[in-house]
C-alpha positions as CSV (number, residue, x, y, z in Angstrom):
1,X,103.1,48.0,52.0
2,X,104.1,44.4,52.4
3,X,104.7,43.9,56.1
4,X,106.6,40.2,56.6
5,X,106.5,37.9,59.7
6,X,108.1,39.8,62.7
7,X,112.0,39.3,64.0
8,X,111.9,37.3,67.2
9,X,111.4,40.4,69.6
10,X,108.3,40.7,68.5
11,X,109.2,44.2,65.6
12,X,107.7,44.1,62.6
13,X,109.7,44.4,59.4
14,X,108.5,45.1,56.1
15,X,109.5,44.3,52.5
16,X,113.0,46.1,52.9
17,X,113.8,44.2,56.1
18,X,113.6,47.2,57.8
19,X,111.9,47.4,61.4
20,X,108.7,49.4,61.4
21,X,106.0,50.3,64.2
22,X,103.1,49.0,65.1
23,X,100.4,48.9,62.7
24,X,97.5,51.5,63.6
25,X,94.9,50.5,60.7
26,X,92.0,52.4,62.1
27,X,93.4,55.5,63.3
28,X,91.8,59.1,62.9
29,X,92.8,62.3,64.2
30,X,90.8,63.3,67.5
31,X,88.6,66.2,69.0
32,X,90.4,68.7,70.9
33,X,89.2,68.7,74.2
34,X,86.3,70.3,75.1
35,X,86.5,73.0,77.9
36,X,84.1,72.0,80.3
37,X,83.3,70.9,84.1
38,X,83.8,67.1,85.4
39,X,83.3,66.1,89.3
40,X,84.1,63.6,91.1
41,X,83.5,62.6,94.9
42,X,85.4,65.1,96.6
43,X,86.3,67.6,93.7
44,X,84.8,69.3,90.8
45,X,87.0,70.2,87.5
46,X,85.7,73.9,86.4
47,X,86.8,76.1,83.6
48,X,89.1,79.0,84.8
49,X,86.9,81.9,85.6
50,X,88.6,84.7,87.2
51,X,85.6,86.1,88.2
52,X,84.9,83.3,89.9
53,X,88.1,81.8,91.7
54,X,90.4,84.5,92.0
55,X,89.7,85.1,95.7
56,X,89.4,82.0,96.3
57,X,92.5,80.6,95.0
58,X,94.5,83.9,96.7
59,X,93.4,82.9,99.4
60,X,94.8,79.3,99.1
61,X,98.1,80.4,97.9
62,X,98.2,82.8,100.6
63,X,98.1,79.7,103.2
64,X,101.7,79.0,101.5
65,X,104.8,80.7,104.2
66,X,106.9,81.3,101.4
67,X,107.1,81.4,97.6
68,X,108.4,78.4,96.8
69,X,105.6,76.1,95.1
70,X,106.5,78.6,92.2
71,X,110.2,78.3,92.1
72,X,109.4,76.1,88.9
73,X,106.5,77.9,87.1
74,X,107.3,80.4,84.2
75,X,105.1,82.6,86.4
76,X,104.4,83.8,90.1
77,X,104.6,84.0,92.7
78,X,102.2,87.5,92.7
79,X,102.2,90.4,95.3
80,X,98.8,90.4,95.7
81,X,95.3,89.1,94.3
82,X,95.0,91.5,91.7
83,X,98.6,90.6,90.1
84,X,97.1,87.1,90.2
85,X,93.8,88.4,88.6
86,X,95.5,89.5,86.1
87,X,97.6,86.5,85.3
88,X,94.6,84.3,85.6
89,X,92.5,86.7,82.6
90,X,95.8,86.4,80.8
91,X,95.4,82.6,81.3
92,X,91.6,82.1,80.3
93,X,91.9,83.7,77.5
94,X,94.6,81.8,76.0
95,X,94.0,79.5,73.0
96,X,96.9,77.2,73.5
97,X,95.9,75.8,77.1
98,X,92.7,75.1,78.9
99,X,93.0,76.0,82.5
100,X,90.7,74.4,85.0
101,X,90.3,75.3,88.4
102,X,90.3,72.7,91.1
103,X,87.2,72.7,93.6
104,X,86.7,71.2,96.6
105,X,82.9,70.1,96.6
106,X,83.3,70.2,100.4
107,X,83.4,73.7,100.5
108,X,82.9,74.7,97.3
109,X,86.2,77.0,97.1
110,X,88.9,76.5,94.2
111,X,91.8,75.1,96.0
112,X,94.5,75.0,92.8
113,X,94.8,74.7,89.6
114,X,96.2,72.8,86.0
115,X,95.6,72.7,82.3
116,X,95.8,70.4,79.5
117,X,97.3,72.1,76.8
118,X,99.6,71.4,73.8
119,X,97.0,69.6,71.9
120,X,97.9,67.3,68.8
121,X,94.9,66.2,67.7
122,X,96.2,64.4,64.4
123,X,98.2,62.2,66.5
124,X,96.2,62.0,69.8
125,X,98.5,63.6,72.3
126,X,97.9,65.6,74.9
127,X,100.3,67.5,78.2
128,X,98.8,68.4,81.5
129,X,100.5,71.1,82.8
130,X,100.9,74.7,85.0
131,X,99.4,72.3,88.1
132,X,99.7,74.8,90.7
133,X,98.5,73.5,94.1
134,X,97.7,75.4,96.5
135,X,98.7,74.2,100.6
136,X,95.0,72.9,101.0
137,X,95.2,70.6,98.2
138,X,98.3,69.5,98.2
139,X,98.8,65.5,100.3
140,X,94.9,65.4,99.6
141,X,92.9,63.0,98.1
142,X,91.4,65.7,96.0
143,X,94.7,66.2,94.6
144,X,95.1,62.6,93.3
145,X,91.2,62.3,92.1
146,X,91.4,65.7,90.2
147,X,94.5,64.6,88.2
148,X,92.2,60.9,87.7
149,X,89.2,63.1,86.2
150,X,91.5,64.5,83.8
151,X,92.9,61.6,83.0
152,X,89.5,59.8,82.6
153,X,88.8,62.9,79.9
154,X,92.3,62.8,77.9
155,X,92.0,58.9,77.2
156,X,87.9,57.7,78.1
157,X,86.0,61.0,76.4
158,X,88.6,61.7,73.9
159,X,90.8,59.0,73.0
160,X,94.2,60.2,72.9
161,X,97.1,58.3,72.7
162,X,99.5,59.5,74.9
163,X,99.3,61.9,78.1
164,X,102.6,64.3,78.6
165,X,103.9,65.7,82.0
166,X,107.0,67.7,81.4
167,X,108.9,69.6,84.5
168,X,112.4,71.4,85.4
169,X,114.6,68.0,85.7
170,X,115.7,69.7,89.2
171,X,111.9,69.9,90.0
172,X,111.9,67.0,92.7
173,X,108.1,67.0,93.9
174,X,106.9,67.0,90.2
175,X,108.9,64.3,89.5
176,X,108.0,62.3,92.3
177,X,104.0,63.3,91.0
178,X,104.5,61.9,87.8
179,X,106.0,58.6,89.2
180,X,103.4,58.5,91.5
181,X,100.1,59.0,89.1
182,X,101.8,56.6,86.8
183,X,103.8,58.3,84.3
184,X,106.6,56.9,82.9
185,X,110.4,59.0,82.8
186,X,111.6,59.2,79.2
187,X,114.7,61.3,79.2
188,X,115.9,64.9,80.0
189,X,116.0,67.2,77.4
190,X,119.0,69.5,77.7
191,X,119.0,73.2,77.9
192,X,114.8,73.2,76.6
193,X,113.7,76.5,78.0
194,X,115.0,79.8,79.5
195,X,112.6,81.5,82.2
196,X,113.3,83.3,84.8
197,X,116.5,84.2,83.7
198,X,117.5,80.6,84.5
199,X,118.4,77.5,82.2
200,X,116.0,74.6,82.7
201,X,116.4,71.0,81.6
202,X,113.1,69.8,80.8
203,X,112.5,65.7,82.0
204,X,109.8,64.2,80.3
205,X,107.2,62.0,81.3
206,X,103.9,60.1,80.0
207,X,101.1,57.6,80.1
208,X,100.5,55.5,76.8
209,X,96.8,54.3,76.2
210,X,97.7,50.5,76.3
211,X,98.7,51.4,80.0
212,X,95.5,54.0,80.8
213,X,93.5,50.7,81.8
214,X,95.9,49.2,84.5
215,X,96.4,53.0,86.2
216,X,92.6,53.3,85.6
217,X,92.2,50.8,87.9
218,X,95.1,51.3,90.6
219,X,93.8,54.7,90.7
220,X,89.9,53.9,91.4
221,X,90.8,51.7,93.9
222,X,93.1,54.2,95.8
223,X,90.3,56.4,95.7
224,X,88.0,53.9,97.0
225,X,86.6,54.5,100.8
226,X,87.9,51.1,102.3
227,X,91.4,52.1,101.2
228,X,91.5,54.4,103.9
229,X,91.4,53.8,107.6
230,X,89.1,55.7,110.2
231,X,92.0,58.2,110.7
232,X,92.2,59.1,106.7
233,X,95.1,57.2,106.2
234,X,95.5,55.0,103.4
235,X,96.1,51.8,103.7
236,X,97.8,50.8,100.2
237,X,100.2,53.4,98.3
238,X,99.4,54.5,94.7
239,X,102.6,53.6,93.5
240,X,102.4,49.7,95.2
241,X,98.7,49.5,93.4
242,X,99.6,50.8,90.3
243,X,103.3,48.4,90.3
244,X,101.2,45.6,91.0
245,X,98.7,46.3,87.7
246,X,101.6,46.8,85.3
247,X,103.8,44.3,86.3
248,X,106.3,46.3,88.5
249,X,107.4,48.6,91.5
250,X,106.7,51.9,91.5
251,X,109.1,53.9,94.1
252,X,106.5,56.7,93.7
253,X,106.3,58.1,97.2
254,X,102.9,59.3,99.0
255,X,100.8,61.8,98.2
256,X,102.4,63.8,96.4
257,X,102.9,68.1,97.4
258,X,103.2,70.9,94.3
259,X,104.1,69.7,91.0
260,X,104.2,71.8,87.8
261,X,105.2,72.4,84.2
């Protein structure tokens, strides 16, 4: 195809004067993700094991007074650890999404837990979602780097394209995590999804590649020590950091509390 000078804004137009994309010469479709562990300083990414982290992640639900971090999941909340046990088998066995469990290396007990899933590997795009977090990790540090390491994985290990977070538009702590971490809002999609015998309007978010490198960076140096005073507190917000690499504000708030698909 014969692709003439661009229009003014920048658009490419090709022979029929007609605006086309970007050109992506070298483009091939990429791995799907491989289901493994990543750590960081204060948290480790592991492959759901229900033998593993059921009794630990009951326990940190249970620290929760009332059921309302899963007002927004498809799922939950559960009676007791065995009804969870049996949602988390039903979970790591499933081929669409790849659950990991969130552990803090401090005490070496899964705290919560997300997945990437949705997977198009022929066009390099990607969702996190189900991020269920539990009391203990939620306004944590080890909230904010175990969404960086999965980041790191989605566009430094495997080269995707594009990173989705999706959420019930009334969802108001999600939506003030995806601002936070850097995603950008890209509408509402009306009447998406029926569960729990409710009508949800799904808001969509994401994080292109050309932007990974600026939150990359706003992100490592939240997590850095000397961002934090002698109390813990930090002394720059996530969303100023990350404004300030791409060029604006973000009105992200703090650390962010549950957020989920």
């Amino acid at each position: 195809m014969n692709t003439l000078n661009p229009d003014p804004s920048g658009t490419r137009i090709n022979e029929f004067f007609q605006p086309i994309g970007p050109a992506v010469p070298d483009w091939t479709a990429r791995a799907y993700p491989s289901h493994t562990p990543t750590s960081g300083n204060t948290c480790r990414l592991e492959p759901l094991d229900p033998n593993r982290h059921t009794g630990a992640l009951w326990a940190a639900f249970s620290a929760a007074p009332d059921g309302r971090n899963w007002t927004y999941l498809n799922v939950g909340p559960f009676a007791d650890e065995d009804a969870l046990r049996a949602h988390l088998v039903r979970e790591a066995a499933s081929g669409e999404r790849q659950h990991y469990a969130i552990v803090e290396r401090a005490t070496n007990e899964a705290v919560g837990t997300f997945a990437l899933m949705r997977a198009d590997c022929a066009n390099g795009v990607i969702e996190v979602g189900f991020v269920t977090y539990s009391p203990r990790l939620q306004r944590t540090t080890i909230a904010t780097e175990a969404m960086y390491l999965l980041m790191c994985r989605v566009f430094d290990e495997l080269g995707y394209r594009r990173l989705e977070w999706k959420c019930d538009s009334l969802n108001a702590p999600s939506r003030a995590a995806a601002q936070r971490y850097g995603f950008s809002y890209e509408g509402t999609f009306r009447q998406a999804v029926v569960y729990k015998e409710r009508s949800r309007d799904t808001a969509w978010y994401s994080i292109i590649d050309s932007e990974w490198p600026a939150i990359k960076s706003a992100l490592q140096a939240w997590l850095a020590p000397k961002n934090f005073d002698t109390n813990g507190q930090q002394r720059q917000r996530l969303g100023q950091l990350i404004g300030l690499r791409l060029g604006h504000e973000s009105n992200g708030p703090g650390i962010p509390g549950p957020s989920s698909d």
